[in-house]
GUKEGU-35192 format. One line per 10 residues: number of its first residue (from 1); for each residue z, y, x of C-alpha. Coordinates in nm, 3 decimals. Each point is the difference from the previous one (the first is absolute). Layout:
NUM	Z:Y:X ~ ...
This chain:
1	9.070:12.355:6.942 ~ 0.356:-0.123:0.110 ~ 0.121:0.149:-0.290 ~ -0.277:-0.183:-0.259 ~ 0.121:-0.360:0.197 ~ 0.358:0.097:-0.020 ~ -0.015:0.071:-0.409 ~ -0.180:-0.368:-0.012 ~ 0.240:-0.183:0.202 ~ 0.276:0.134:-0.306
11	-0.181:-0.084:-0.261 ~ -0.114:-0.356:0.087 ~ 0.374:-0.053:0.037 ~ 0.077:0.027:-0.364 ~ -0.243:-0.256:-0.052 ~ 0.060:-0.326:-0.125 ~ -0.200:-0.181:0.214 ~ 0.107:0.186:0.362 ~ 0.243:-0.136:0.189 ~ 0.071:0.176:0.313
21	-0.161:0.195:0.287 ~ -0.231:-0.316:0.061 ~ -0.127:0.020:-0.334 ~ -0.026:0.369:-0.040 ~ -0.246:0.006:0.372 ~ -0.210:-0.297:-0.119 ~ -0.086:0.170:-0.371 ~ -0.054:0.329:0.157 ~ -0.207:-0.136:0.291 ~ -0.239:-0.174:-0.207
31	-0.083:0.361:-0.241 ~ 0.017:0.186:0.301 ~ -0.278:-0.204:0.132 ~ -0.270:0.008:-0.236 ~ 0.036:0.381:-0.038 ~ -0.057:-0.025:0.341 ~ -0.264:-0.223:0.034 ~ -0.159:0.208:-0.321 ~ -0.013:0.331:0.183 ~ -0.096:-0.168:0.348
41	-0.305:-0.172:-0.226 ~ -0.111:0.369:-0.147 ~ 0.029:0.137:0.371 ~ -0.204:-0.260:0.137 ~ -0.267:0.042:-0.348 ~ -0.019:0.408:0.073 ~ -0.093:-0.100:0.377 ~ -0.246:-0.267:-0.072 ~ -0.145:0.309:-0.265 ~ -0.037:0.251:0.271
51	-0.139:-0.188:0.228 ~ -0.302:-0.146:-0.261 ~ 0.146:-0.360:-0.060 ~ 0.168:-0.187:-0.272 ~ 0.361:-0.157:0.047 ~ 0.079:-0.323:-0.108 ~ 0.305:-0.003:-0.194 ~ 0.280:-0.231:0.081 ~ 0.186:-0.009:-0.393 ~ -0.271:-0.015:-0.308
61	0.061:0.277:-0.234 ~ 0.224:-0.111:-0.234 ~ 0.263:-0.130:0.278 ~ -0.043:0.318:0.181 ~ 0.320:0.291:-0.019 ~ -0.172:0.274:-0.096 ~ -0.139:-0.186:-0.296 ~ 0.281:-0.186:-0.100 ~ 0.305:0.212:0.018 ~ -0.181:0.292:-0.177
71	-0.056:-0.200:-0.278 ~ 0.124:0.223:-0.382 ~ 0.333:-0.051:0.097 ~ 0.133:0.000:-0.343 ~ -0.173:-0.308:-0.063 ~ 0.060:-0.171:0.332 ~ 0.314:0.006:0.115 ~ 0.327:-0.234:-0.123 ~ -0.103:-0.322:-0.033 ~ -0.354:0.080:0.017
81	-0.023:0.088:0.324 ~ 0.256:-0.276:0.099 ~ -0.249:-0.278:-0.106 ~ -0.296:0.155:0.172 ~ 0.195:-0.009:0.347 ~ 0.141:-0.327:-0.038 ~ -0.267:-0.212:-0.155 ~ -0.316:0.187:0.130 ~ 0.054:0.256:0.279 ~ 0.228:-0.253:0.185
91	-0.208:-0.325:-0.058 ~ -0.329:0.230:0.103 ~ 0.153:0.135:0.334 ~ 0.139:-0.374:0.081 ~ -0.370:-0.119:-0.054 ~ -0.147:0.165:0.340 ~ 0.232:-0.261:0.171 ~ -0.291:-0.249:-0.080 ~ -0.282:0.229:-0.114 ~ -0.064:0.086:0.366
101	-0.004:-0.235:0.294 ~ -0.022:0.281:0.263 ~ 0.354:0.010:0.106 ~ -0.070:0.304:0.192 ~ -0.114:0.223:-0.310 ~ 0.265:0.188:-0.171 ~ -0.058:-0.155:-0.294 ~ 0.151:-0.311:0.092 ~ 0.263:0.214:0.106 ~ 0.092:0.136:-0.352
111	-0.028:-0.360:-0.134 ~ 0.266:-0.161:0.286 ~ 0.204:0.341:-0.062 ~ 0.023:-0.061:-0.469 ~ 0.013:-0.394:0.073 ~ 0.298:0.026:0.076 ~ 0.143:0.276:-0.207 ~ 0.061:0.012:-0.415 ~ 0.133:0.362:-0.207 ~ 0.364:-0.074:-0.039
121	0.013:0.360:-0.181 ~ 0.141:-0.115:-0.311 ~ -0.101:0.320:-0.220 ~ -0.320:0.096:-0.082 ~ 0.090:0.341:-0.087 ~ 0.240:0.005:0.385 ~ -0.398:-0.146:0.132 ~ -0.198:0.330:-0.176 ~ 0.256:0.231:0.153 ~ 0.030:-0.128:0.372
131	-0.421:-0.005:-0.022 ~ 0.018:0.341:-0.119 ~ 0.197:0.162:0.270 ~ -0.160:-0.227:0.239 ~ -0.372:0.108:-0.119 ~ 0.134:0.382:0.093 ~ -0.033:-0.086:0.353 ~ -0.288:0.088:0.218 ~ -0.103:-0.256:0.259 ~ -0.340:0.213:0.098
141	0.109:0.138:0.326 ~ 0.163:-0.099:0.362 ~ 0.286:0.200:-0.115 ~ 0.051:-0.173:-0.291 ~ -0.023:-0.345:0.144 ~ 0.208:0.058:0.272 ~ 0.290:0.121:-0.209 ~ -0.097:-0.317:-0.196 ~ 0.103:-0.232:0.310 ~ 0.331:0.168:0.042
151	0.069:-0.015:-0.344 ~ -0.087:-0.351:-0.005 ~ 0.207:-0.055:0.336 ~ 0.299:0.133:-0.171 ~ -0.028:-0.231:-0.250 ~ -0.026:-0.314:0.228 ~ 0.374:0.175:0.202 ~ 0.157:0.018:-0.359 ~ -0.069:-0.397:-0.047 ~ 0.139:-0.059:0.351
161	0.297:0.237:-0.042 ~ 0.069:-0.227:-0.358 ~ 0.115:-0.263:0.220 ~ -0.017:-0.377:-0.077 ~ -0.297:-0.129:0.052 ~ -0.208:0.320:0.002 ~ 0.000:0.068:0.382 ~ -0.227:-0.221:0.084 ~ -0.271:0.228:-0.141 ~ 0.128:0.318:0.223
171	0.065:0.066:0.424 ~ 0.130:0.315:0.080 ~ -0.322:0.181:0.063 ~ 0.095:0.181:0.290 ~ 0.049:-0.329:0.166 ~ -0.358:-0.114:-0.071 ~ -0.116:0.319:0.146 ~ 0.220:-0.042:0.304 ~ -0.151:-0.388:0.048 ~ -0.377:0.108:-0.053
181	0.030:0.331:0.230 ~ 0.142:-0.261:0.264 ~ -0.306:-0.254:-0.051 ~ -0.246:0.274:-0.044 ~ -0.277:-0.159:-0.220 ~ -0.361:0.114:0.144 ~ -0.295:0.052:-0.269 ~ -0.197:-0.304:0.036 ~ 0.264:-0.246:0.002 ~ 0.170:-0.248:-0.305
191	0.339:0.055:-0.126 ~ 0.182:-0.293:-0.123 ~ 0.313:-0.084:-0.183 ~ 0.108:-0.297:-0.087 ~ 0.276:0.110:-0.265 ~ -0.171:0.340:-0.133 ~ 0.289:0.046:-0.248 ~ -0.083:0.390:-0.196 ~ -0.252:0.024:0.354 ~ 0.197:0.292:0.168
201	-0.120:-0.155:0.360 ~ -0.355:0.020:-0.091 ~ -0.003:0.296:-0.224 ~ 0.142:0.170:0.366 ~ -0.221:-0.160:0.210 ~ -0.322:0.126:-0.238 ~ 0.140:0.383:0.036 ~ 0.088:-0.114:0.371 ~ -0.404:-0.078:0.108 ~ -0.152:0.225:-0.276
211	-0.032:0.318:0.210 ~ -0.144:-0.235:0.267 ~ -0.317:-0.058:-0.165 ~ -0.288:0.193:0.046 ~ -0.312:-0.168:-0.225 ~ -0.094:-0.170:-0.263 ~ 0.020:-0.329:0.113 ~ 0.322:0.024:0.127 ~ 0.114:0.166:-0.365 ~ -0.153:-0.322:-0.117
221	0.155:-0.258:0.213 ~ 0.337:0.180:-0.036 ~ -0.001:-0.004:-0.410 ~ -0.190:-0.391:0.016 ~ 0.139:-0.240:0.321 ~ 0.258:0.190:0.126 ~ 0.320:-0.064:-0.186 ~ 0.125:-0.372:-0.057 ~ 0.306:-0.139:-0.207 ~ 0.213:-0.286:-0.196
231	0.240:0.059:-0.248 ~ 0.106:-0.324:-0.202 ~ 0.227:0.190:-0.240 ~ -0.228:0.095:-0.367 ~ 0.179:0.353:-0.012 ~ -0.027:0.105:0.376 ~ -0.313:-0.112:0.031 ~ -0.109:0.215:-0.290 ~ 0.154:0.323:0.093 ~ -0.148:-0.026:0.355
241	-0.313:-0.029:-0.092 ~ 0.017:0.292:-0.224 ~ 0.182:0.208:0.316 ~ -0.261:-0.039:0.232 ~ -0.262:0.111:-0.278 ~ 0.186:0.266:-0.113 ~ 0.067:0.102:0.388 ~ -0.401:-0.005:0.076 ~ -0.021:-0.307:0.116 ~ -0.326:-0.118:-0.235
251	0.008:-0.365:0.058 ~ 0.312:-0.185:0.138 ~ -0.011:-0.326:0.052 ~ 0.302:-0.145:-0.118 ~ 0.014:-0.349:-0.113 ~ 0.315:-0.138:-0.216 ~ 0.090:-0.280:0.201 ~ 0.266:-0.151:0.202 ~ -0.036:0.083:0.336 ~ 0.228:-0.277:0.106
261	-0.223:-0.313:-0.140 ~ -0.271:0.068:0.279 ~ -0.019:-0.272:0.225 ~ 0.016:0.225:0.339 ~ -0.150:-0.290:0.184 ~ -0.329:0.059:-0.176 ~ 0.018:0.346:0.041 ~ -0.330:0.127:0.225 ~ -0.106:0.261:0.213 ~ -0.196:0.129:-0.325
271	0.294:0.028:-0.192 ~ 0.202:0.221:0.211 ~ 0.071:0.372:0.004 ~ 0.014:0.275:0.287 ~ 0.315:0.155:-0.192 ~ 0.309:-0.150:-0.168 ~ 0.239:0.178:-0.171 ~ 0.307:-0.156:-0.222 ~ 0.326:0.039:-0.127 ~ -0.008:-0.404:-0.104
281	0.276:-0.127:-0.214 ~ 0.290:-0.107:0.163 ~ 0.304:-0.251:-0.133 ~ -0.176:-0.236:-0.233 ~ -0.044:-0.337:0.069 ~ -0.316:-0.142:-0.015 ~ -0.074:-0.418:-0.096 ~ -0.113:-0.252:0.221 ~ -0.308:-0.045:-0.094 ~ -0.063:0.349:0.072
291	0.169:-0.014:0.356 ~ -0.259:-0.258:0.067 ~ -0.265:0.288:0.043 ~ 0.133:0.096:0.313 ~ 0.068:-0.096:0.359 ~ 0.364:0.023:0.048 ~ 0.156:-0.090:-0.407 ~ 0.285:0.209:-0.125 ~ 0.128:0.093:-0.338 ~ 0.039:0.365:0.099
301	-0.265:0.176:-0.165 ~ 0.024:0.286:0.282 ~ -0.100:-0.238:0.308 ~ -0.293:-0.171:-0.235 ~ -0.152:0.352:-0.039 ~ 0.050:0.099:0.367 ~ -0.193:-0.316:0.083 ~ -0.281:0.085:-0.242 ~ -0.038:0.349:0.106 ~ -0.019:-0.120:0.410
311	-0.292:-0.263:-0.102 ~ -0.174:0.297:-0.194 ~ -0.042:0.257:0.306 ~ -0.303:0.012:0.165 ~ 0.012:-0.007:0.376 ~ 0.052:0.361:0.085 ~ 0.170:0.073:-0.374 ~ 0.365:0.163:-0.039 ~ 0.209:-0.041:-0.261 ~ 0.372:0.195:-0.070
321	0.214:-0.220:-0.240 ~ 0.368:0.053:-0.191 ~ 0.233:-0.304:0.064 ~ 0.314:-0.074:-0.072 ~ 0.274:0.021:0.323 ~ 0.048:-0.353:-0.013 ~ -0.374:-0.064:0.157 ~ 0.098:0.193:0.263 ~ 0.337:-0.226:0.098 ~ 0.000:-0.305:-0.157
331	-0.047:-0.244:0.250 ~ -0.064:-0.289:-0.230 ~ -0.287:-0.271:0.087 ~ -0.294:0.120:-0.261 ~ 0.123:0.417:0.095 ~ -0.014:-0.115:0.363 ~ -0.327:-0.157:0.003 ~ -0.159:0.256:-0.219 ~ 0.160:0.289:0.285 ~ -0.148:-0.219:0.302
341	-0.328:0.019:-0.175 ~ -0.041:0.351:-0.035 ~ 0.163:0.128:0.346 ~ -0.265:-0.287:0.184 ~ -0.325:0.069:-0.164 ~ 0.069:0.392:-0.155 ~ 0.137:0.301:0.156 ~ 0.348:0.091:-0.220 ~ -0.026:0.358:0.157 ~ 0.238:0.175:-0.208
351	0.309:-0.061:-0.245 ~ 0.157:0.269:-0.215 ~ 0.331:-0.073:-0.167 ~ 0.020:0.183:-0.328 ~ 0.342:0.117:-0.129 ~ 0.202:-0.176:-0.261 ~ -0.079:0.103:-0.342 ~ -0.378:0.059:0.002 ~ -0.099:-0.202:-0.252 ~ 0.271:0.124:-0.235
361	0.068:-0.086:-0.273 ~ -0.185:-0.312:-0.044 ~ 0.096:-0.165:0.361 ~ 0.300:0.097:0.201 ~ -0.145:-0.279:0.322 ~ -0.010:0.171:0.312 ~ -0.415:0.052:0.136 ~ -0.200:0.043:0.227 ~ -0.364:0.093:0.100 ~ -0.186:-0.238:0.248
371	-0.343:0.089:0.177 ~ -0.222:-0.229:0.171 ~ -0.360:-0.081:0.137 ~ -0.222:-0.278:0.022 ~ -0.036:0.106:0.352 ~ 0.156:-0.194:0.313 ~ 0.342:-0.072:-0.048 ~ 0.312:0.156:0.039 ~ 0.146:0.197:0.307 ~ 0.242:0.245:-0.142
381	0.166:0.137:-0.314 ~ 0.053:0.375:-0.102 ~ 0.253:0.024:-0.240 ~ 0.155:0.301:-0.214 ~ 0.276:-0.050:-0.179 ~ -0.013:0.310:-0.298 ~ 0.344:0.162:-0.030 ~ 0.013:0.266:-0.287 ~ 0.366:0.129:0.071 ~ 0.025:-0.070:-0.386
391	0.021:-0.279:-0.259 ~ -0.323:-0.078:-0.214 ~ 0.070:-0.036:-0.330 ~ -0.260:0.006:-0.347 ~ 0.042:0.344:-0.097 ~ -0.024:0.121:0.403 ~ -0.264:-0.254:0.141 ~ -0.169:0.020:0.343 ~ -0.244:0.293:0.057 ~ -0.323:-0.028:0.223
401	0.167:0.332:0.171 ~ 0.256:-0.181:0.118 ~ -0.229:-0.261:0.151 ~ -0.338:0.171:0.107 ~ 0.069:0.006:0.322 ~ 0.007:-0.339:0.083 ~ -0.325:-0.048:0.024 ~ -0.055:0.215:0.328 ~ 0.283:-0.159:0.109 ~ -0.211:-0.330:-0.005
411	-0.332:0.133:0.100 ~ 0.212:0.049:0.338 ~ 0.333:-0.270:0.015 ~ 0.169:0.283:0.034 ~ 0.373:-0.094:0.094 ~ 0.210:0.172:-0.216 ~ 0.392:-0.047:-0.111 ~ -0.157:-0.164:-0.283 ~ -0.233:-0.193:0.209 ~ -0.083:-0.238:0.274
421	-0.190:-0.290:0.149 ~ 0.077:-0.347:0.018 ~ -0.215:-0.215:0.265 ~ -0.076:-0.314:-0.176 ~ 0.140:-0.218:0.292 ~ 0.331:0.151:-0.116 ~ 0.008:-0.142:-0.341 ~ 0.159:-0.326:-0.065 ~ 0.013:-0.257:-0.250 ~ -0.276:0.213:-0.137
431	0.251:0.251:-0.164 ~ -0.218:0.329:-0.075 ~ 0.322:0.174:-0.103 ~ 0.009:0.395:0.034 ~ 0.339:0.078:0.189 ~ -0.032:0.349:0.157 ~ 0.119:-0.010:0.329 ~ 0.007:0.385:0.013 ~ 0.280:-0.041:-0.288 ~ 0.376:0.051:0.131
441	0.167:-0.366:-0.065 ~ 0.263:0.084:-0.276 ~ 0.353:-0.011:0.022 ~ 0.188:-0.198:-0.265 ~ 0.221:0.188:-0.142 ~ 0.342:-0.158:-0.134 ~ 0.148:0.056:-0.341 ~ 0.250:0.254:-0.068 ~ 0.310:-0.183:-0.043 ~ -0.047:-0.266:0.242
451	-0.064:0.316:0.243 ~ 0.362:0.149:-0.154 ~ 0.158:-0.358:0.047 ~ -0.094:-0.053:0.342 ~ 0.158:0.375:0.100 ~ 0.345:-0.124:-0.191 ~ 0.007:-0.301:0.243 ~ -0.061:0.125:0.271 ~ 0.244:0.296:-0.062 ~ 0.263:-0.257:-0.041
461	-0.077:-0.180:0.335 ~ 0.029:0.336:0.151 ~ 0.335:0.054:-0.174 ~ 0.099:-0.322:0.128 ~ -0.102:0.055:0.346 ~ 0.156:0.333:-0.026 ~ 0.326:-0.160:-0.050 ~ -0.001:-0.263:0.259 ~ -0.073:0.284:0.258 ~ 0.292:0.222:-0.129
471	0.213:-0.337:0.015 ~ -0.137:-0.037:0.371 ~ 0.148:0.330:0.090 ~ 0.337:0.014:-0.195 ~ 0.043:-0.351:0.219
């Protein structure tokens, strides 16, 4: 299958109307989807058989794959085919947006996913042959889908590793993995985040509580009102909708929106989560009218979206967020405040400091991982600073073998060279900084020459000395 995705991805860069790796994962996503959604639709129709019923199709006939891509492909292809996906298949699938209320059903789903999508393949004939290779594949079994969502994954890294603007659709997975293992999701409760991005932290925590549940109506309540999400940006919120689907997850409920223009003073106990996980966007600058929302104003989008995510735990929720190192020691009035809050009325348990370079090559900021509960406040701190021994680059990211382990390490507060405990009456000027105390305080070390320099004076003072003494004695 890698192979199929891999000739794709060369083709649609010779056409005319691809520009880049964002381009090339959008086009493909939407195909890959309604081959996907076609073979999930026959599985479900061959079930429904066996068992005596009828299934209710989602697509009418003529929008449906298997009728549509089959057509006498002499006759529909080129242009053809071209004006059937742009002016009816597109316009059809955009149509569920308002054709059904239920926001639940996954036909709203497909029409929030092609609202905000167009073809941008530029050839007709370019169209046939990506639909040809892509009708090869066979979505029918676990297997298949499975290699699906890697495939699919890969696709989301290659947009992050093209840089610019790309990586805010891709964290390193084995990061998410690390952050949900340490906040252990439990079948039964909601899973919210409040920048879903491509998804990853939701797509992990659905494979984290899947082998947790046991019946029927937990398989239900974990495909229907267990995973929550906002994504503001048209593209993002597109592809992580179409993750989660592809990954299992049957309905996801996403909503293209920005987090950030919630009010969090009118945020109730009803909307809150027992889970929170985010990598929130960090840097931008957000207006004033937007700073309004919140408690303590500031036009640093990071502390905004660590304010939002504290309002939405429930009492007894945890949550495991990526910041940037400044919200650890800035010590300015709006990071202060925002601090004081969360070590007073949540327990900040535990702190990892990732290493430079893990959100190459789209952000070169230093990071790091913060955990806390809606439960008491805060006594202590474990912290673990990671230390690879090597420098993280794009080509030689971080591994999940190199980290695994820290989650025991937590389970326990183990004290480690690479980790220790800070009692919160220790901290001041609310500076969360993580300095390792186990760490060997460094020894500057002088340049070369002025080393060299300082040897030639001081030889000469001992030549002069050496002199005045043989003087001494002659006298």
């Amino acid at each position: 299958m890698q192979s199929h995705i891999n000739r794709i991805t060369d083709i649609l860069r010779r056409d005319d109307g691809i520009s880049g790796a964002m381009h090339y994962t959008e086009q493909i996503s939407w195909i890959l989807f309604l081959k996907f959604l076609d073979d999930f639709e026959q599985r479900e129709a061959d079930s429904a058989e066996l068992d005596g019923k009828e299934y209710r199709y989602i697509l009418d006939p003529a929008f449906r794959w298997s009728s549509w891509i089959r057509r006498d492909k002499g006759k529909f292809s080129g242009d053809d085919l071209k004006d059937f996906v742009n002016r009816e298949l597109f316009p059809y699938l955009k149509g569920f947006r308002h054709a059904d209320a239920d926001y639940h059903s996954i036909k709203y789903k497909i029409g929030e996913i092609f609202f905000f999508l167009e073809n941008r393949i530029e050839s007709g004939h370019t169209l046939r042959e990506i639909l040809d290779i892509i009708d090869s594949l066979n979505f029918q079994n676990q297997e298949d889908l499975f290699e699906l969502s890697k495939i699919y994954e890969d696709l989301l890294q290659g947009m992050g590793n093209d840089g610019g603007n790309s990586g805010e659709f891709y964290t390193p997975r084995c990061i998410i993995k690390l952050i949900v293992d340490i906040v252990d999701p439990k079948a039964g409760q909601t899973v919210y985040d409040p920048a879903a991005g491509s998804c990853g932290f939701l797509i992990e925590a659905f494979h984290h509580i899947k082998p947790q549940v046991k019946t029927d109506k937990e398989l239900g309540f974990l495909n229907d009102r267990t995973f929550y999400g906002n994504e503001k940006t048209p593209l993002a919120y597109i592809l992580g909708v179409m993750n989660m689907i592809l990954h299992g997850v049957r309905n996801p409920n996403i909503s293209k929106v920005n987090t950030l223009t919630t009010n969090i003073r009118d945020i109730q106990d009803k909307d809150r989560y027992d889970i929170v996980l985010a990598n929130p966007p960090f840097g931008g600058k957000e207006k004033e009218q937007i700073q309004q929302n919140f408690i303590f104003p500031t036009n640093a989008t990071e502390m905004l979206f660590l304010q939002h995510i504290a309002k939405m735990i429930r009492v007894g929720g945890r949550t495991g967020i990526v910041v940037p190192e400044g919200v650890l020691f800035n010590t300015g009035e709006a990071f202060k405040n925002i601090k004081k809050e969360i070590l007073e009325n949540y327990n900040l348990h535990t702190i990892i400091s990732l290493p430079a370079g893990v959100f190459l090559p789209y952000s070169g900021v230093k990071t790091n991982v913060i955990f806390f509960d809606k439960v008491g406040s805060t006594r202590d701190i474990w912290y673990y600073e990671i230390g690879l021994g090597r420098t993280l680059t794009k080509n030689k990211p971080i591994t999940y073998a190199e980290i695994k382990d820290i989650g025991e390490f937590q389970k326990t507060r183990a004290i480690t060279p690479n980790s220790w405990i800070v009692n919160v009456g220790d901290i001041r000027d609310y500076d969360l900084s993580a300095k390792n105390p186990n760490k060997a305080k460094e020894v500057a070390l002088e340049a070369p020459d002025t080393i060299v320099a300082r040897m030639g004076e001081r030889n000469k003072k001992i030549e002069r000395l050496h002199g005045e003494l043989a003087k001494m004695i002659r006298e």
